[in-house]
gemmi code that builds the backbone of each chain (N, CA, C; Angstrom):
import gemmi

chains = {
    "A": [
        ("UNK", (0.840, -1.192, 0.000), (0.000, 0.000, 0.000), (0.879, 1.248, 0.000)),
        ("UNK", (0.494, 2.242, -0.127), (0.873, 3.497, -0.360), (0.727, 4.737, 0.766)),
        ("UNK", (1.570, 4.747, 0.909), (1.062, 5.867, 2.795), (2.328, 7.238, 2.254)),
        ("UNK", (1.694, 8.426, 2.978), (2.605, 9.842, 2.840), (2.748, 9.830, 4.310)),
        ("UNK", (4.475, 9.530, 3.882), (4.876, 9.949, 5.785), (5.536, 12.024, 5.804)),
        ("UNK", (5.378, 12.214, 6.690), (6.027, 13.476, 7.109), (6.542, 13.497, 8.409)),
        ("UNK", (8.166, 13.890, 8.107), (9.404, 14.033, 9.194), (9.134, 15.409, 9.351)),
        ("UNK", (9.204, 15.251, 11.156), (9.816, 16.576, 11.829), (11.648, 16.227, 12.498)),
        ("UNK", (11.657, 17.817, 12.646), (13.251, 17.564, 13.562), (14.166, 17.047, 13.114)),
        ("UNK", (14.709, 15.854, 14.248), (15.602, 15.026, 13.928), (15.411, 13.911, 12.929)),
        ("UNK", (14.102, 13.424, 12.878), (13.716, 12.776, 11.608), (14.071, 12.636, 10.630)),
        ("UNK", (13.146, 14.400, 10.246), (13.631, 15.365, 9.476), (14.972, 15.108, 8.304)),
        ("UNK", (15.740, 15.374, 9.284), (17.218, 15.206, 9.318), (17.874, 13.690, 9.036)),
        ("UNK", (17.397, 12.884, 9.379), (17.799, 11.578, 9.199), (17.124, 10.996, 8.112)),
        ("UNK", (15.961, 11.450, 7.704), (15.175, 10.780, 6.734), (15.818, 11.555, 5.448)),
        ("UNK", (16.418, 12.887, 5.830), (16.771, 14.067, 4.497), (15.693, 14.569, 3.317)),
        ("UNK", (14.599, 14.120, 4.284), (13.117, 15.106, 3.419), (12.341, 15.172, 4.789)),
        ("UNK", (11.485, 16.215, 4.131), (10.282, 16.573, 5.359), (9.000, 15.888, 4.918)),
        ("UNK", (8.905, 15.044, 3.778), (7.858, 13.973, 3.459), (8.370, 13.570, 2.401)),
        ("UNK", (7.024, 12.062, 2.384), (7.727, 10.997, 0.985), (6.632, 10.181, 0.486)),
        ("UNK", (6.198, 9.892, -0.016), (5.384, 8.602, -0.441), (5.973, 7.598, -0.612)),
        ("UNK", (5.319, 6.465, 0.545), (5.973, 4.991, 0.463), (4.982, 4.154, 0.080)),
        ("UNK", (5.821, 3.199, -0.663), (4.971, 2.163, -1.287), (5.440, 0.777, -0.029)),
        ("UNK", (4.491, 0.325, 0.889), (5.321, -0.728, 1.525), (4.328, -2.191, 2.134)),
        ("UNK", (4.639, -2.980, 2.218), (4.040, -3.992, 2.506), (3.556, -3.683, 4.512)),
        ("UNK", (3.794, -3.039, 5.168), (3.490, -2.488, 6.324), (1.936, -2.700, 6.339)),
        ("UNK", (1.076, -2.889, 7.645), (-0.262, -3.074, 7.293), (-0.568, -2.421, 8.765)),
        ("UNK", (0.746, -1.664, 9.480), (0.253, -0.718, 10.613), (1.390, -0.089, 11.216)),
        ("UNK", (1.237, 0.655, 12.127), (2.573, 1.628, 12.638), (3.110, 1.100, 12.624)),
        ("UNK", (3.469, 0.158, 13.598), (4.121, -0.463, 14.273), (5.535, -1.069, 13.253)),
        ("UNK", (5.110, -1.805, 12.093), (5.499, -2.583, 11.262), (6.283, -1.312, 10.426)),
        ("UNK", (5.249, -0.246, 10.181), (5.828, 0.564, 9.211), (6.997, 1.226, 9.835)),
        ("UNK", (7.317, 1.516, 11.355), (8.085, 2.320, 11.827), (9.672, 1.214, 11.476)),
        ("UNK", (9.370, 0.086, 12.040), (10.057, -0.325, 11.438), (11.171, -0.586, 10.549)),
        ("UNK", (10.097, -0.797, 9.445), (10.667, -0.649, 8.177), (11.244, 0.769, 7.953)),
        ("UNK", (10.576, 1.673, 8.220), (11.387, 2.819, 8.373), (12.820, 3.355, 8.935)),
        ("UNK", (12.631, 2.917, 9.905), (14.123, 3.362, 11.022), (14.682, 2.037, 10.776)),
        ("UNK", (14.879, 1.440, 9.863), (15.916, 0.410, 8.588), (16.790, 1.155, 7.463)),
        ("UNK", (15.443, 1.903, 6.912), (15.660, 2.114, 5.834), (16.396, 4.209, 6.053)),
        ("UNK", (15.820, 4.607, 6.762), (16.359, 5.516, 7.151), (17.737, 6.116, 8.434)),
        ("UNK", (18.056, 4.846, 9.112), (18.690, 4.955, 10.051), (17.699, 5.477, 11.443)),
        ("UNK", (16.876, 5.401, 11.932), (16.291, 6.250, 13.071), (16.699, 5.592, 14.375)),
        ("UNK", (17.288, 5.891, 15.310), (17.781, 5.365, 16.446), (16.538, 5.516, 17.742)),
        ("UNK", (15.709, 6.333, 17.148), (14.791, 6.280, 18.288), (13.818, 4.641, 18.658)),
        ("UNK", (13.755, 4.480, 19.796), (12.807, 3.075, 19.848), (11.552, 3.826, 19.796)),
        ("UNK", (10.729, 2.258, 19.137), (9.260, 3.330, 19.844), (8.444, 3.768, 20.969)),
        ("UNK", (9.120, 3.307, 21.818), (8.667, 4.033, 23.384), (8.736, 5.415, 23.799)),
        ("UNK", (9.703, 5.936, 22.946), (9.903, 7.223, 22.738), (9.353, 7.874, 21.829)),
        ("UNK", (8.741, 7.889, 20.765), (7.622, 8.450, 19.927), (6.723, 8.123, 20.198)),
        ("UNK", (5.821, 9.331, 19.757), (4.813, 9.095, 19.481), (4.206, 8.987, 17.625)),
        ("UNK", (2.746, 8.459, 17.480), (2.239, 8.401, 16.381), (0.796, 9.256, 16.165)),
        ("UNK", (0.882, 9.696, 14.797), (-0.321, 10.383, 14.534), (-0.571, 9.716, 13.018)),
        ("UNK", (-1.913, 9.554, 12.636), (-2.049, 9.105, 11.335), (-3.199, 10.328, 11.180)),
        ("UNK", (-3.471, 11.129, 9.939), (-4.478, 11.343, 9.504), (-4.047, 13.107, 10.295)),
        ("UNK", (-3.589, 13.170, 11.051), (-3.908, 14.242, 11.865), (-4.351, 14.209, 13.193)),
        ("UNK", (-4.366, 12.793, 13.845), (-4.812, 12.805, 15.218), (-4.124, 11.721, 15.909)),
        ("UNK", (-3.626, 12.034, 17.169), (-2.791, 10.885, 17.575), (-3.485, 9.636, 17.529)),
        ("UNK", (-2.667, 8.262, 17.809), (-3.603, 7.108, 17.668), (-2.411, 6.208, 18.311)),
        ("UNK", (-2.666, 4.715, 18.035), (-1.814, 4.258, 19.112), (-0.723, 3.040, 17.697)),
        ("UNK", (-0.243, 2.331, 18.553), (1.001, 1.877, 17.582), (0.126, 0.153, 17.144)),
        ("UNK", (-0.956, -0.190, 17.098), (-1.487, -1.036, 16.901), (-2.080, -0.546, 15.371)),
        ("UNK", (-2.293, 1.037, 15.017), (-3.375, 1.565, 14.510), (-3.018, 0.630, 12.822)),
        ("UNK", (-4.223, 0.005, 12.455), (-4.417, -0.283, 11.250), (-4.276, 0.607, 9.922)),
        ("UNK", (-3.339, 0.504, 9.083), (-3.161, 1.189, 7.940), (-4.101, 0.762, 6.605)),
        ("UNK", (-4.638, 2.411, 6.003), (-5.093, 1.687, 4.811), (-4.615, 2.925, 3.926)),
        ("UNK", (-4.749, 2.553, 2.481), (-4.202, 3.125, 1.520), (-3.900, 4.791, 1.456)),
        ("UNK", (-3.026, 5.633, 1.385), (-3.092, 6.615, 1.129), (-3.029, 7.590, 2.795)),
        ("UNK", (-3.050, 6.966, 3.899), (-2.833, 7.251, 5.099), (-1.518, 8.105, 5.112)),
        ("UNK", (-1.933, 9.195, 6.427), (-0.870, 10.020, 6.610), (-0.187, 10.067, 7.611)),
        ("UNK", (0.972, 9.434, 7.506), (1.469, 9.292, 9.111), (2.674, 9.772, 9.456)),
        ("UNK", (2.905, 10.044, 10.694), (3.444, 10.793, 11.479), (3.921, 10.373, 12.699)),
        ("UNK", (5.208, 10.160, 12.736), (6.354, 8.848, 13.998), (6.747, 10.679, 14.368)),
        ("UNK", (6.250, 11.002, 16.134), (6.472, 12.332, 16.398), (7.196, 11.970, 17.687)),
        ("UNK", (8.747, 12.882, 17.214), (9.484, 12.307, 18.183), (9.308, 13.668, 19.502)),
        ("UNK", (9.882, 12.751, 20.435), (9.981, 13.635, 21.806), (10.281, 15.164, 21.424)),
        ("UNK", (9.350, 16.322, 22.237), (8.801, 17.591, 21.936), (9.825, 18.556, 22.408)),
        ("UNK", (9.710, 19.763, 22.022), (10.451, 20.488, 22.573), (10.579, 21.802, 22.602)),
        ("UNK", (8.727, 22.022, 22.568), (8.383, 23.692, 22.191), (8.913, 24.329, 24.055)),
        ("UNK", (8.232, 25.702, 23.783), (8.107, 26.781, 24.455), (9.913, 26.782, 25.004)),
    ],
    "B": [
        ("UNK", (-8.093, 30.286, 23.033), (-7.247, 30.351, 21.634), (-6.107, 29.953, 21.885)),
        ("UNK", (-5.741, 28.398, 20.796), (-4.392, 28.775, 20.988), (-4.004, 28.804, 19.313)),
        ("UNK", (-2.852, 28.938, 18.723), (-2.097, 29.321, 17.358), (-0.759, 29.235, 17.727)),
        ("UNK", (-0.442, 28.815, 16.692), (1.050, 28.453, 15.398), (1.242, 29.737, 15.244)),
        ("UNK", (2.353, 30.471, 15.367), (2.184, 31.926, 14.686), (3.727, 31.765, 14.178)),
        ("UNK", (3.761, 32.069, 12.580), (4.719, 32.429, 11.737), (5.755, 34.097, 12.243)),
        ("UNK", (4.607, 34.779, 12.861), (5.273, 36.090, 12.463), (5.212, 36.977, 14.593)),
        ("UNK", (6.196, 37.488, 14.601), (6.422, 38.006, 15.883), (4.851, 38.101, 17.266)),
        ("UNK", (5.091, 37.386, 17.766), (3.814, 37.501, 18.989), (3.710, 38.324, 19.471)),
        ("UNK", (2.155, 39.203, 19.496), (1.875, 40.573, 19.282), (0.954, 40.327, 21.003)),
        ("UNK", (1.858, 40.827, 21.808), (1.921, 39.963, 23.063), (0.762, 41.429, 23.701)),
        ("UNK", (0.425, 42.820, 23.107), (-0.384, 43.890, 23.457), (-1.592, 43.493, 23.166)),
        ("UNK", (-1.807, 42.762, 21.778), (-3.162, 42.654, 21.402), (-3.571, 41.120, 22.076)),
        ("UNK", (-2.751, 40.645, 22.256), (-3.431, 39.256, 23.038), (-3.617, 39.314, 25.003)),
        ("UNK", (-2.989, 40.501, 25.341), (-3.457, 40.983, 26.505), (-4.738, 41.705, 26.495)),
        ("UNK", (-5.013, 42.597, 25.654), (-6.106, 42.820, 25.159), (-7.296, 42.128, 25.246)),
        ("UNK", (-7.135, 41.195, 24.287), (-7.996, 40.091, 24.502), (-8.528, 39.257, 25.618)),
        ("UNK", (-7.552, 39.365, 26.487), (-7.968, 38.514, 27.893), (-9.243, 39.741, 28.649)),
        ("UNK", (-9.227, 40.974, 27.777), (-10.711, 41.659, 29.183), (-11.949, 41.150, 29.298)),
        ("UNK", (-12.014, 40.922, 30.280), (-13.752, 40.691, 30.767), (-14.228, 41.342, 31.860)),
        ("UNK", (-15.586, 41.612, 31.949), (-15.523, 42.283, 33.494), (-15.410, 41.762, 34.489)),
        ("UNK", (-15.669, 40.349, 34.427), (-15.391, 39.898, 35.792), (-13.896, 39.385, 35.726)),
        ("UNK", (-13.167, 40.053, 34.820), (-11.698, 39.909, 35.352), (-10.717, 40.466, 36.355)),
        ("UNK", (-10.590, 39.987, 37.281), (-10.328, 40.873, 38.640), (-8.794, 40.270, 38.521)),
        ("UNK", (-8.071, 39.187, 37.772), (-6.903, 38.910, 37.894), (-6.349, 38.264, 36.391)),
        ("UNK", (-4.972, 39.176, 36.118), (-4.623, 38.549, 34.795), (-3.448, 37.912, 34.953)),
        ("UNK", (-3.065, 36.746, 34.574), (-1.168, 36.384, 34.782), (-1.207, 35.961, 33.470)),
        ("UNK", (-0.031, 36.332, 32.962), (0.843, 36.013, 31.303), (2.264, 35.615, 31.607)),
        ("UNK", (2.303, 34.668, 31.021), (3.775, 33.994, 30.805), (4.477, 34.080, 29.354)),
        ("UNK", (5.762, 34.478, 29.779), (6.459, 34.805, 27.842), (7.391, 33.741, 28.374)),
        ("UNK", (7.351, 32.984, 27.501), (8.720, 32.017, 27.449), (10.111, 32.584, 26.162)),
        ("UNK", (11.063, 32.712, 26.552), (12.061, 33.383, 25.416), (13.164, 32.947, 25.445)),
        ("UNK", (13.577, 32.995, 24.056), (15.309, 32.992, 23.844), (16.097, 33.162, 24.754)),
        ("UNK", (16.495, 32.289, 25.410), (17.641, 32.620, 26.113), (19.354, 31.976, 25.849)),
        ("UNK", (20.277, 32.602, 26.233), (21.794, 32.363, 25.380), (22.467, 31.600, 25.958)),
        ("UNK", (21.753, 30.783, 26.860), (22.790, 29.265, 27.306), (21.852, 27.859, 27.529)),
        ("UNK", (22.143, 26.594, 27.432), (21.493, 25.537, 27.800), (22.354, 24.940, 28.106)),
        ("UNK", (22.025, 24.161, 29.060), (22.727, 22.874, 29.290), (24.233, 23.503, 28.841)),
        ("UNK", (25.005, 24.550, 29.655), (26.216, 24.408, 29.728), (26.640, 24.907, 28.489)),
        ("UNK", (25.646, 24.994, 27.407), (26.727, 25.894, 26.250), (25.574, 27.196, 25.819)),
        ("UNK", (26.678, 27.959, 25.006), (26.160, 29.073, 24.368), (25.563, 29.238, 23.847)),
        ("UNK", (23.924, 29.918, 23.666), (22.858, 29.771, 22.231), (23.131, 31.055, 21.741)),
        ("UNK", (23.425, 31.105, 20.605), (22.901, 32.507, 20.207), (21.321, 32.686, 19.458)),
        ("UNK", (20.889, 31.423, 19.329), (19.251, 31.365, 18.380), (18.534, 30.034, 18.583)),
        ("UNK", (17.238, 30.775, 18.493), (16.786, 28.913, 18.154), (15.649, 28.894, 17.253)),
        ("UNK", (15.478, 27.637, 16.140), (14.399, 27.251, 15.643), (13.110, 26.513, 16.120)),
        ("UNK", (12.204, 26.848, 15.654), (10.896, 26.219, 16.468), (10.738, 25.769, 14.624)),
        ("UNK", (9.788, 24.259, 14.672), (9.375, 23.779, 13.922), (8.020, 23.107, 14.744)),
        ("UNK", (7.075, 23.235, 14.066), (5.884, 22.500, 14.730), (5.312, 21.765, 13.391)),
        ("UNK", (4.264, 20.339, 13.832), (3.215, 19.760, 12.816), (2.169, 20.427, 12.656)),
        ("UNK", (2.129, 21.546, 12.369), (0.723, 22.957, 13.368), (-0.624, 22.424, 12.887)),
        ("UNK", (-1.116, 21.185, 11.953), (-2.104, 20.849, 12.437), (-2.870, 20.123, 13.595)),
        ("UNK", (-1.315, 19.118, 13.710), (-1.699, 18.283, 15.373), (-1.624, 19.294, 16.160)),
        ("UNK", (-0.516, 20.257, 16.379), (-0.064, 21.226, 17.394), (-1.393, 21.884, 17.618)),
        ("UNK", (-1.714, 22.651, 16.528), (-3.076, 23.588, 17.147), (-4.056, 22.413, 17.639)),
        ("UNK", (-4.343, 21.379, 16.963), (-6.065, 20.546, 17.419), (-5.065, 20.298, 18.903)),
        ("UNK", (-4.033, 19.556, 19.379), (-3.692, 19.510, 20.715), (-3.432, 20.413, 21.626)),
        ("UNK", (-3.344, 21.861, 20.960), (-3.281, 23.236, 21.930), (-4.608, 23.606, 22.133)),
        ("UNK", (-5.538, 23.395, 21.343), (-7.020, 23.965, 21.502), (-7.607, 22.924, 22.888)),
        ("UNK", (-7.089, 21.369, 23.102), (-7.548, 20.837, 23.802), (-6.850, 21.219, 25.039)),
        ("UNK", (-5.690, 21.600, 25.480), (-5.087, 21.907, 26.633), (-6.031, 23.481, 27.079)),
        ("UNK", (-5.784, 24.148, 26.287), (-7.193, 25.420, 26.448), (-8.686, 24.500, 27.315)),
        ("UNK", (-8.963, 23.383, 26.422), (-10.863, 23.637, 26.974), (-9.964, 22.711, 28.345)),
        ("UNK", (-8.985, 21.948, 28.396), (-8.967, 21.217, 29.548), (-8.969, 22.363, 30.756)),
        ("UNK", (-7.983, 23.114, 30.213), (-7.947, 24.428, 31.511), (-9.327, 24.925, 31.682)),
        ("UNK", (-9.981, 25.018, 30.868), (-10.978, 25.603, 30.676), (-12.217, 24.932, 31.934)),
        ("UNK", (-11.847, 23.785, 31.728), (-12.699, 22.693, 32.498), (-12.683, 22.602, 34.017)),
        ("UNK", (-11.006, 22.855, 34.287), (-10.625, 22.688, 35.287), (-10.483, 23.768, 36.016)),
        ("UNK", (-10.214, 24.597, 35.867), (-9.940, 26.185, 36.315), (-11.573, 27.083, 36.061)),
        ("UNK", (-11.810, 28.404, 37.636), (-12.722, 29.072, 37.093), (-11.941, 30.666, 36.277)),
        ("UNK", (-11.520, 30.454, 35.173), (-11.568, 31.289, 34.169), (-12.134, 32.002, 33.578)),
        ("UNK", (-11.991, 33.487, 32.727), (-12.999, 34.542, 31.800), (-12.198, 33.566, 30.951)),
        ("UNK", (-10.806, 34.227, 30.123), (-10.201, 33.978, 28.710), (-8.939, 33.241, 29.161)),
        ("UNK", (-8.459, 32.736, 28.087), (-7.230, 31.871, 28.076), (-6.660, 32.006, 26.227)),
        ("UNK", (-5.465, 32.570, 26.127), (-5.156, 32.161, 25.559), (-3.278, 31.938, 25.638)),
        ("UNK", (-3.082, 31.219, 23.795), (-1.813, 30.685, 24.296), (-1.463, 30.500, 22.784)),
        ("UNK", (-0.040, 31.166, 21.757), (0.426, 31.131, 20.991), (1.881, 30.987, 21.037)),
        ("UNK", (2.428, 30.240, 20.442), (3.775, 29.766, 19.938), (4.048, 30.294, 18.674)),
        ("UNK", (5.401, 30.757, 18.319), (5.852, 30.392, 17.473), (6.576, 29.203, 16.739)),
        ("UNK", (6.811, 29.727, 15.146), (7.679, 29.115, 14.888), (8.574, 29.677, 13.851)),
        ("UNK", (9.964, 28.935, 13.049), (10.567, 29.765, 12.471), (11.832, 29.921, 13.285)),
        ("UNK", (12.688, 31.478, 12.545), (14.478, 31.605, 13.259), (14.176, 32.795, 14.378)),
        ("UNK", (14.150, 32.038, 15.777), (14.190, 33.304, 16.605), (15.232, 33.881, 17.210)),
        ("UNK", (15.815, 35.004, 17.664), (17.229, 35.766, 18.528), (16.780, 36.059, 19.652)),
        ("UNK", (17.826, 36.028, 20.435), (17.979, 36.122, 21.310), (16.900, 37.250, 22.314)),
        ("UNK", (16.404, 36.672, 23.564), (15.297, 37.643, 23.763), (13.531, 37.907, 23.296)),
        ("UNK", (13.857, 36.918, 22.319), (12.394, 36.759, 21.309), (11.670, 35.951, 22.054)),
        ("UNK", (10.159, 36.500, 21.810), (9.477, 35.583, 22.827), (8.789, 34.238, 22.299)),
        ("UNK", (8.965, 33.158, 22.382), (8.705, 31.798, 21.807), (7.413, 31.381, 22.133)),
        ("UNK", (6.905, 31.486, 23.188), (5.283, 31.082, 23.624), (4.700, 31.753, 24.257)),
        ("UNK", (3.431, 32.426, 24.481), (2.911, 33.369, 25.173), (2.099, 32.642, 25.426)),
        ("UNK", (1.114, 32.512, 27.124), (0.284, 32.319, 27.454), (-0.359, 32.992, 28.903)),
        ("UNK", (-1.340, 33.505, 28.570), (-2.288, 34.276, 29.424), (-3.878, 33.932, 29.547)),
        ("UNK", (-3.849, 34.289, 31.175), (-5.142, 33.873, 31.471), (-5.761, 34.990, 32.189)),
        ("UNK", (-6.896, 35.355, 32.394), (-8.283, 35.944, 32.948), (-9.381, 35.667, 33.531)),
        ("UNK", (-9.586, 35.964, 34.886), (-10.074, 34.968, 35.940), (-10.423, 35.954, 36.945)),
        ("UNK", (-11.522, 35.588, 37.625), (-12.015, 36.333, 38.590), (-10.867, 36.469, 39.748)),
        ("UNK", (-10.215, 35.415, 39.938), (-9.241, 35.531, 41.456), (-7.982, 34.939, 40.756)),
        ("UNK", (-7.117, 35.341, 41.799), (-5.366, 35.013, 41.069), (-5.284, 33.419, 41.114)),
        ("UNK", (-5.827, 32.921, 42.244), (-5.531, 31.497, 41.996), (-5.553, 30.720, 40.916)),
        ("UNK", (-7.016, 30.722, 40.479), (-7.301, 30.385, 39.554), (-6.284, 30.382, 38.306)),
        ("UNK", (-6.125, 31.989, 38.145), (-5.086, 32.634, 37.115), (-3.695, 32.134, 36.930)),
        ("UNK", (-3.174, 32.263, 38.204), (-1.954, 31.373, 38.341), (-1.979, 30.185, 38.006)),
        ("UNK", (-2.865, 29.174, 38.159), (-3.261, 27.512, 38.132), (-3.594, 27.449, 36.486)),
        ("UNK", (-4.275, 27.871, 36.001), (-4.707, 27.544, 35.357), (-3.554, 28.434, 33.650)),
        ("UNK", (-2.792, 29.201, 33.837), (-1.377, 29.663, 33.304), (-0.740, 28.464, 33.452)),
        ("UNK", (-0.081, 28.093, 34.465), (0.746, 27.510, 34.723), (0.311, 25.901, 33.976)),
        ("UNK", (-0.591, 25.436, 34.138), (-1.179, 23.986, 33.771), (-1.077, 24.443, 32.398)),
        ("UNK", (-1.766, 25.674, 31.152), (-1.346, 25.730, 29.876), (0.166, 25.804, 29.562)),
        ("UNK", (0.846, 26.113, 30.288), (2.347, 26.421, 29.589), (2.556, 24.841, 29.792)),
        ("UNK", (2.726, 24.288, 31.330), (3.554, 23.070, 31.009), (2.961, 21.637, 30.111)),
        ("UNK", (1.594, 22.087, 30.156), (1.075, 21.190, 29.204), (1.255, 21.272, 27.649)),
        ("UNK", (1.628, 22.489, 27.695), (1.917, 22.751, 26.437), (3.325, 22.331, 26.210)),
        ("UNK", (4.226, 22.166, 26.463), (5.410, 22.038, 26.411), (6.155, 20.647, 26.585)),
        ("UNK", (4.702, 19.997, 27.376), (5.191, 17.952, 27.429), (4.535, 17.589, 26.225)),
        ("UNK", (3.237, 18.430, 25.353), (2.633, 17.543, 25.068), (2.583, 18.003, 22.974)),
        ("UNK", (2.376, 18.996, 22.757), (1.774, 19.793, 22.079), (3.598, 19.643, 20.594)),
        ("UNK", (3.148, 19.190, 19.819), (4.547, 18.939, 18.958), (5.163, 20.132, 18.111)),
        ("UNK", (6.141, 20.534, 18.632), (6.845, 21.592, 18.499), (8.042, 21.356, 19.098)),
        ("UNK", (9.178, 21.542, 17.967), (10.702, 21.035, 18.534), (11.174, 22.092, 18.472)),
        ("UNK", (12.217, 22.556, 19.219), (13.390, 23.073, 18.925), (14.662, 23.026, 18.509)),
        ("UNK", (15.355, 23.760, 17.601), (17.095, 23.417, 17.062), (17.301, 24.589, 17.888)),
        ("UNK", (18.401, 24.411, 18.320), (19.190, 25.547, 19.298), (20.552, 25.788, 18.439)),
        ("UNK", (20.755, 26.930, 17.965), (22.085, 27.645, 17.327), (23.133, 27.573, 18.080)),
        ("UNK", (24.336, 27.380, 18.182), (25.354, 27.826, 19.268), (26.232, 28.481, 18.546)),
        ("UNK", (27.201, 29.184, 19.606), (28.182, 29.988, 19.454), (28.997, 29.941, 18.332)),
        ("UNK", (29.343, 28.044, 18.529), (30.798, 27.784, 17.875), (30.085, 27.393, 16.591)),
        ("UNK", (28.516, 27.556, 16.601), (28.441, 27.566, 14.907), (27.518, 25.915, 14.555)),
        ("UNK", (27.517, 25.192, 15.264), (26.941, 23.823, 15.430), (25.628, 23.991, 15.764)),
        ("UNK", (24.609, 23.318, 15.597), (23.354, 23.411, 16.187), (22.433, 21.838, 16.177)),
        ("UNK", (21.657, 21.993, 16.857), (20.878, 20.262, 17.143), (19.225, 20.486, 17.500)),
        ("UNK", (18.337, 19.890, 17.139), (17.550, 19.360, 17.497), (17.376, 18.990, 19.179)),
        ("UNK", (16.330, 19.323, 19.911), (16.598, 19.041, 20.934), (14.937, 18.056, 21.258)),
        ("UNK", (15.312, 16.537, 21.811), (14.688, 15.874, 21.901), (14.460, 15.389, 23.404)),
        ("UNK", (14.138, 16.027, 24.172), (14.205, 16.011, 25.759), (13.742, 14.436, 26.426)),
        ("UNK", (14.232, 14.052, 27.373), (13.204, 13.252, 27.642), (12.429, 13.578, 28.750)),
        ("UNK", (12.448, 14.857, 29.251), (11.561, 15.893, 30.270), (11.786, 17.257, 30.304)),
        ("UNK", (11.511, 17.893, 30.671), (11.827, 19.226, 30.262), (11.850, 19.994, 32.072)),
        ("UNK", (12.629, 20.994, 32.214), (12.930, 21.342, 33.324), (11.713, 22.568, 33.322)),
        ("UNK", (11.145, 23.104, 34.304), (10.330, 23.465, 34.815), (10.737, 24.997, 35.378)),
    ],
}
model = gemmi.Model(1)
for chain_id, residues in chains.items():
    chain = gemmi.Chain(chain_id)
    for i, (resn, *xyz) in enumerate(residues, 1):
        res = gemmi.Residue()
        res.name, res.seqid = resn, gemmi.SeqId(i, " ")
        for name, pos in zip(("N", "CA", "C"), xyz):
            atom = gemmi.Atom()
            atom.name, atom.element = name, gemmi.Element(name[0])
            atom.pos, atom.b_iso = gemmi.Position(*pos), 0.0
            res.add_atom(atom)
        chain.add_residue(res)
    model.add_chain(chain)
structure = gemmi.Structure()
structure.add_model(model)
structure.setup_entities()
């Protein structure tokens, strides 16, 4: 399936775009983060991110379907 | 209210905003640039936010205060973008019949805003290097 991820931060930085369209056999966060912090180098575990798909947080079980927008949001660091 | 703001926090007109008549107590917090962390030199820092999660999760720290605190107004804007030194990074103010309240219910938007609400910072330094800063708590 086909999902648009978007990096913040250090991500960002490690991924070397601020979004991408992936084509991947992933069928939920969990799997996709994964495959991700493989393919990108990401040293963060996932106990330390959080996830948002769509625009609203959700949890690392969350079921993926086509064209989903997701978002591996690492530890914060406004104000 | 809270907002993502691209362009300098117009910290007169959002005091403004907090009048009501039964406002008998106002407290505002500026959070800002400051030129050291953790032992080294900043001269700047970047704010980057997801400002659609950021605002839908800043609007909810608002009604939570809102819920919890007896409050008139609340609001609370961040930037983002290259700020210097002295620049103010988050503003949040509240309006409330009594200070308690005011105080409590300030204080619960800033730090909630700041564990929860996605917005990073890169911090500039002196010698020219700069990083991402990924806390795993934030000092108080």
């Amino acid at each position: 399936m086909n999902y648009r991820l978007l990096y913040f931060a250090s991500l960002c930085d490690a991924a070397g775009c601020a979004e991408e369209q992936v084509a991947s056999g992933a069928r939920d966060v969990s799997a996709l983060y994964a495959e991700l912090a493989a393919r990108h180098g990401f040293t963060f575990t996932p106990d330390r991110l959080r996830v948002a798909v769509n625009g609203a947080f959700t949890d690392w079980n969350h079921r993926l379907v086509e064209n989903d927008e997701v978002v591996f949001v690492p530890p914060v660091s406004g104000g | 209210m809270f907002a993502i703001s691209e362009a300098p926090i117009d910290v007169a007109g959002l005091q403004h905003g907090l009048e009501a008549d039964g406002a008998g107590a106002v407290v505002c917090f500026e959070g800002r640039v400051r030129n050291y962390n953790e032992g080294r030199a900043v001269n700047g820092l970047s704010y980057q936010a997801y400002i659609e999660l950021a605002e839908a999760e800043g609007r909810r720290i608002v009604e939570e205060a809102r819920s919890r605190f007896a409050v008139e107004r609340i609001s609370c804007v961040h930037r983002v973008g290259d700020l210097a030194l002295g620049d103010v990074a988050v503003w949040a103010g509240v309006s409330a019949g009594h200070r308690a309240a005011a105080f409590d219910a300030c204080r619960y938007v800033i730090d909630e805003v700041k564990a929860r609400v996605p917005i990073w910072k890169r911090e500039h330094y002196v010698e020219g290097d700069s990083e991402w800063l990924h806390p795993e708590s934030t000092p108080k």
